[in-house]
C-alpha positions as a printed Julia matrix, in Angstrom:
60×3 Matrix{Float64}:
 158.05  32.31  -95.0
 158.15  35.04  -92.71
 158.66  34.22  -88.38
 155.18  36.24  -88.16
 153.61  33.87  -90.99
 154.98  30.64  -89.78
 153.59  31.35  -85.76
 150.21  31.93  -87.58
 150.38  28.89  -89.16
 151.4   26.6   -85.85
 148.46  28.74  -84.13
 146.07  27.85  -87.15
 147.13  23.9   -86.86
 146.81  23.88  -82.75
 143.31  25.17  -83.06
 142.39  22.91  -85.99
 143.31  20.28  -83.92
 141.95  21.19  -80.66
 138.87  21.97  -82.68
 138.72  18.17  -84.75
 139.35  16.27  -80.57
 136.75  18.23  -78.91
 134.46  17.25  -82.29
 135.38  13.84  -81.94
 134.88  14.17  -77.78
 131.25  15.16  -78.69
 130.46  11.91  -81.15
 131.87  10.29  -78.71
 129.79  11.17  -75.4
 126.69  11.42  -77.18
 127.11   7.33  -78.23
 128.51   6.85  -74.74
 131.86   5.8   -75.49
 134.92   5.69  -73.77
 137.92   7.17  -74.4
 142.17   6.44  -73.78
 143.86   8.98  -71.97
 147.24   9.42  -70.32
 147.88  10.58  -67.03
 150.83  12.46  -65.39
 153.11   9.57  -66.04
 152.26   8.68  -69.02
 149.93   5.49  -67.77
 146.83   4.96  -69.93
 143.31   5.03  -68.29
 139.69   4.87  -70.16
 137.53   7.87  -68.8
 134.25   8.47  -70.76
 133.65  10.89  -72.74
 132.04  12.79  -71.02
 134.79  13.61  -68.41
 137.2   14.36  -71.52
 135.31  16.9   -72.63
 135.25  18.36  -69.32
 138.75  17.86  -68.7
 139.04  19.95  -72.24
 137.15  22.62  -71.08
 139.09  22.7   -68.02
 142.68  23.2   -70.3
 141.11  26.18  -72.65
């Protein structure tokens, strides 16, 4: 496999991915659960899901 090919797969993979959480982020806030996420050192905090899938959009 080719450097080219094998950068379009990792790019194919991250967007999968990204793709499947903000999925999951939508279930989620539309049943009004709450979700695990970790802040700047690594700490857990529960955040709805709502504010996930704002703090998503805010990344892309």
């Amino acid at each position: 496999m080719s450097e080219k090919d094998e950068i379009k797969l990792f790019d194919d993979i991250r967007e999968g991915i990204m793709e499947a959480q903000r999925e999951m982020l939508m279930r989620k806030a539309k049943l009004g659960e709450l979700v695990v996420v970790a802040d700047d050192s690594g700490m857990p905090h529960t955040i709805s899901a709502d504010e996930a899938l704002r703090m998503l959009d805010k990344r892309s």
